[in-house]
Chimera marker file (.cmm) of the C-alpha trace (Angstrom):
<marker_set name="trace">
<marker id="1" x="81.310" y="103.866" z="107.370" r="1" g="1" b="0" radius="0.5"/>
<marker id="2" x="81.224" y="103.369" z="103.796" r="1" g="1" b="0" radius="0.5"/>
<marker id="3" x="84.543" y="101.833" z="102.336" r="1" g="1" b="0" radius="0.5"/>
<marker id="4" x="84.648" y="101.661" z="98.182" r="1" g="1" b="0" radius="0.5"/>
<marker id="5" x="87.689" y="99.887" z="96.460" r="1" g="1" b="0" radius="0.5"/>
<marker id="6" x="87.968" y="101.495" z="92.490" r="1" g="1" b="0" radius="0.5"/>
<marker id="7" x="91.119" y="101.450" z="90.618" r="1" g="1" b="0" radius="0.5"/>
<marker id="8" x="93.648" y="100.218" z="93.623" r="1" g="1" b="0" radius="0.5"/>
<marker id="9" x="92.807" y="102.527" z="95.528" r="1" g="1" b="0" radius="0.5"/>
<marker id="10" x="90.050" y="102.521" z="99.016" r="1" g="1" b="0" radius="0.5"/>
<marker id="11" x="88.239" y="105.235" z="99.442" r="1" g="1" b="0" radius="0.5"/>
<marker id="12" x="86.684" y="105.695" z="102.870" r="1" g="1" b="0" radius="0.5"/>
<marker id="13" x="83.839" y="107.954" z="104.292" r="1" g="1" b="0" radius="0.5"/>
<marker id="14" x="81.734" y="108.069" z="107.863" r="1" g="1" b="0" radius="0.5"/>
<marker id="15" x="78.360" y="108.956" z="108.140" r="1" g="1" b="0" radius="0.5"/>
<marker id="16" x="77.890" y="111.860" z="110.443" r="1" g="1" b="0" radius="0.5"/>
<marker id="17" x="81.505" y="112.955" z="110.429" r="1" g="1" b="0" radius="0.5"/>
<marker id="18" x="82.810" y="116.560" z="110.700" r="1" g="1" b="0" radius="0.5"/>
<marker id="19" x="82.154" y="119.206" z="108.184" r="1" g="1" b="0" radius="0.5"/>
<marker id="20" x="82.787" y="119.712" z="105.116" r="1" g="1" b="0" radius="0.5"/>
<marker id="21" x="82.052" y="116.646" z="103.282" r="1" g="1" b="0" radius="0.5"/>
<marker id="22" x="85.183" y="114.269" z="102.957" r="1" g="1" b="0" radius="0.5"/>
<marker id="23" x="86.764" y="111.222" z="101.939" r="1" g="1" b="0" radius="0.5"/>
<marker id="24" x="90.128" y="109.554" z="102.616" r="1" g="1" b="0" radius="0.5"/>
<marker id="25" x="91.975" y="107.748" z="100.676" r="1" g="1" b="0" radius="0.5"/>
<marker id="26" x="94.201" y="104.602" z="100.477" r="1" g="1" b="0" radius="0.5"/>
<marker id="27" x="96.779" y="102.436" z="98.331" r="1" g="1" b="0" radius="0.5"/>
<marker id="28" x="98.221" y="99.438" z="99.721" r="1" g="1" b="0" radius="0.5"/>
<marker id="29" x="97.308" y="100.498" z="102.874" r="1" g="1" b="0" radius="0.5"/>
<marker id="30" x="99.167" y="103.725" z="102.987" r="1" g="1" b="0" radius="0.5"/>
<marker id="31" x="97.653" y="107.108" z="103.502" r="1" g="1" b="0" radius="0.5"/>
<marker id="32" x="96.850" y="109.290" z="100.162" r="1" g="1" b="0" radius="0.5"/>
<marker id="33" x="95.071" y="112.019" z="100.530" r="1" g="1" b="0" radius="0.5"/>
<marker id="34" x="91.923" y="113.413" z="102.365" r="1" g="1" b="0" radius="0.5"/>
<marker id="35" x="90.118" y="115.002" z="99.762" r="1" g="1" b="0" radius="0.5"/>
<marker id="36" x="87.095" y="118.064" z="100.611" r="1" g="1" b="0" radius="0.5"/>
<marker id="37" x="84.209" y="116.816" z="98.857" r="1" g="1" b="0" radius="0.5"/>
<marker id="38" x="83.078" y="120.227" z="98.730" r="1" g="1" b="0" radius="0.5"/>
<marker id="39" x="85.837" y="122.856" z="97.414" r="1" g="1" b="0" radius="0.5"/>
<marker id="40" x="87.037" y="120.091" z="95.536" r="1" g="1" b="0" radius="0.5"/>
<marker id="41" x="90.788" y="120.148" z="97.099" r="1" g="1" b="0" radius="0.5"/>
<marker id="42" x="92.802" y="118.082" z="99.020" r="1" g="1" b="0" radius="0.5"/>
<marker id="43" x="92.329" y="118.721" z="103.349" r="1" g="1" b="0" radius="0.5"/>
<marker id="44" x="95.515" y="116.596" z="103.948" r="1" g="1" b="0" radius="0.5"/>
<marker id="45" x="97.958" y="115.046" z="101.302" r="1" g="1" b="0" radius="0.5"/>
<marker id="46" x="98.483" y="115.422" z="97.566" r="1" g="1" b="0" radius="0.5"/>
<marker id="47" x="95.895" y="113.582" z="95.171" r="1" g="1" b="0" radius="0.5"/>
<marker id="48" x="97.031" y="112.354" z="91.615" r="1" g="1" b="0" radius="0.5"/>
<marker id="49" x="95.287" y="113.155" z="88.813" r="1" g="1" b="0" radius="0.5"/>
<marker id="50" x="94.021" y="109.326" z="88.624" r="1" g="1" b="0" radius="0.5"/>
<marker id="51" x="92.803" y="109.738" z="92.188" r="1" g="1" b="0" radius="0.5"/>
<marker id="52" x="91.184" y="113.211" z="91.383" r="1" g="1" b="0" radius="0.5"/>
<marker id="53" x="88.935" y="111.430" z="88.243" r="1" g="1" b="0" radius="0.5"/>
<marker id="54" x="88.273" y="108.598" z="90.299" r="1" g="1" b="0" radius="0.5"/>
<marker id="55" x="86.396" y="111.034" z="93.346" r="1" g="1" b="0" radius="0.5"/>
<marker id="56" x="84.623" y="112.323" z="90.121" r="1" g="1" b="0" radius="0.5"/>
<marker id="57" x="83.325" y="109.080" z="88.805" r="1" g="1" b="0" radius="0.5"/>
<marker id="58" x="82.097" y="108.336" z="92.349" r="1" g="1" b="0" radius="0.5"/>
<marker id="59" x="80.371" y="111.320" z="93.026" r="1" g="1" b="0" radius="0.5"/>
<marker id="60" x="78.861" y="111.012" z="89.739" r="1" g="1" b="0" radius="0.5"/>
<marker id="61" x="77.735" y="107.266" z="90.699" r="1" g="1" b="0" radius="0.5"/>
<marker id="62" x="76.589" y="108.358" z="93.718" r="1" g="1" b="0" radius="0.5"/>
<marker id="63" x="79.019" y="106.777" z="95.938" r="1" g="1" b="0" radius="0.5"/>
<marker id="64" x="79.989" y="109.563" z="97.674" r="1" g="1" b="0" radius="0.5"/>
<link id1="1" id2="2" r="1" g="1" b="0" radius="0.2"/>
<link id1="2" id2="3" r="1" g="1" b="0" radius="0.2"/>
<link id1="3" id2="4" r="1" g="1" b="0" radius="0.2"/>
<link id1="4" id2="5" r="1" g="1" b="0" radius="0.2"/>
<link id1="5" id2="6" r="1" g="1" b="0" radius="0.2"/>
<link id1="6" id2="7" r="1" g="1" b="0" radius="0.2"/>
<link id1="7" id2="8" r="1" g="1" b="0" radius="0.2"/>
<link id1="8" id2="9" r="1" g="1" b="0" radius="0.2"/>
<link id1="9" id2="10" r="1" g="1" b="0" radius="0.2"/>
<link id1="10" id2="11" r="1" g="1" b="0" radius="0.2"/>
<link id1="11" id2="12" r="1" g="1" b="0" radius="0.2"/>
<link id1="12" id2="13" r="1" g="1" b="0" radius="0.2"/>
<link id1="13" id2="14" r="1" g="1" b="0" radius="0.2"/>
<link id1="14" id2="15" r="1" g="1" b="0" radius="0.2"/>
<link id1="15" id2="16" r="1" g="1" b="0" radius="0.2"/>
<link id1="16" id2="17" r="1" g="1" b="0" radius="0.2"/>
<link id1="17" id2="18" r="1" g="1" b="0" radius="0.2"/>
<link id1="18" id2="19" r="1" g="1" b="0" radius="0.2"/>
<link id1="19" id2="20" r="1" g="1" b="0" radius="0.2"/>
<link id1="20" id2="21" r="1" g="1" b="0" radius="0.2"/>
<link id1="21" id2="22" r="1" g="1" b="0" radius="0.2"/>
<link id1="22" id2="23" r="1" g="1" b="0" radius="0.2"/>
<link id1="23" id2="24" r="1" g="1" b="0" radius="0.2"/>
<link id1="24" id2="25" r="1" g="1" b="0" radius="0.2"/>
<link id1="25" id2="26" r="1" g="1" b="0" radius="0.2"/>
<link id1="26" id2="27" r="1" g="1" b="0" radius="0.2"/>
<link id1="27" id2="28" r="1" g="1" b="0" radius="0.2"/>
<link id1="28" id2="29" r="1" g="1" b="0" radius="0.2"/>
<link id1="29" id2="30" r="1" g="1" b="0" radius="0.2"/>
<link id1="30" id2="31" r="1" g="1" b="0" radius="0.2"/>
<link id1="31" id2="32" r="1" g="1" b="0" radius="0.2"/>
<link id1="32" id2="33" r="1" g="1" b="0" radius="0.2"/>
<link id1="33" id2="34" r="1" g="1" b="0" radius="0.2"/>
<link id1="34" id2="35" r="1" g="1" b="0" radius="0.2"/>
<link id1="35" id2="36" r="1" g="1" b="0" radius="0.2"/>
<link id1="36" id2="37" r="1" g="1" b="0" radius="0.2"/>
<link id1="37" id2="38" r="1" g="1" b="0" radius="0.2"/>
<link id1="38" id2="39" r="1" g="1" b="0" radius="0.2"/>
<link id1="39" id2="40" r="1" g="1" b="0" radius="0.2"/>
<link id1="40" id2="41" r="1" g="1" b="0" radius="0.2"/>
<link id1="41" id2="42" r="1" g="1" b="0" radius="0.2"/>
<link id1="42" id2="43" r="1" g="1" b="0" radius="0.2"/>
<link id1="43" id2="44" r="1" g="1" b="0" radius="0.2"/>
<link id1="44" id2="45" r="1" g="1" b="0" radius="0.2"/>
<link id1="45" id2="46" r="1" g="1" b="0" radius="0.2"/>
<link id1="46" id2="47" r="1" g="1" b="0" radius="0.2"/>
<link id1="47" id2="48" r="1" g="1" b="0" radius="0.2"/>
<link id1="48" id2="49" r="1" g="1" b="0" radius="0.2"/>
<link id1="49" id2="50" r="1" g="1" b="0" radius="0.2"/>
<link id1="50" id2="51" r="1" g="1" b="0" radius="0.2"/>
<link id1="51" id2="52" r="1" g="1" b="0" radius="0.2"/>
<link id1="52" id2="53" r="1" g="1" b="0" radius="0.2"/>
<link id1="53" id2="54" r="1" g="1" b="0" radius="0.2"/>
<link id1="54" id2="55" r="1" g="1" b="0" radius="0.2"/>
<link id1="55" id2="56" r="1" g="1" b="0" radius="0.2"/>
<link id1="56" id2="57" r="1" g="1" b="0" radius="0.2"/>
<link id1="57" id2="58" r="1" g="1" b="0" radius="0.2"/>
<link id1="58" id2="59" r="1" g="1" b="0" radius="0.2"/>
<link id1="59" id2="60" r="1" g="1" b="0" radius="0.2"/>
<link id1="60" id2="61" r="1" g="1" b="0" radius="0.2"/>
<link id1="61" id2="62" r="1" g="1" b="0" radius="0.2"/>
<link id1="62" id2="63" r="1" g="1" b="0" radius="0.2"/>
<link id1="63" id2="64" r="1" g="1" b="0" radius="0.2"/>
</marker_set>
C-alpha cells in the first residue's frame, strides 16, 4: 500500500490491485473520489479541479 498526503488531501494506492490503475482519495478522513489512473476519470465520486492537478503532479513525480 502506498499512502501519499499532498495538499490535505491522502491519496491511497495497493500494489497488485484490480485493473485499471487507480487511486483513492481522502480529506479529513472522508471518501473523495476513486480516480482511473488510466482514462483519466473518476471510477467512483466527483474529483475537484484541485484534486484533478494534484493526481497530475504525482504522476508526474512518479508517485503514482
Amino acid at each position: 500500500m502506498g499512502k501519499i498526503r499532498r495538499g490535505g488531501y491522502v491519496f491511497v494506492t495497493w500494489k497488485g490491485d484490480h485493473s485499471p490503475r487507480h487511486v483513492h482519495v481522502y480529506h479529513d478522513g472522508e471518501f473523495i473520489v476513486k480516480w482511473d489512473l488510466d482514462s483519466r476519470k473518476p471510477m467512483r465520486g466527483k474529483a475537484t479541479r484541485r484534486v484533478r492537478v494534484l493526481i497530475e503532479q504525482l504522476e508526474f513525480e512518479g508517485a503514482l
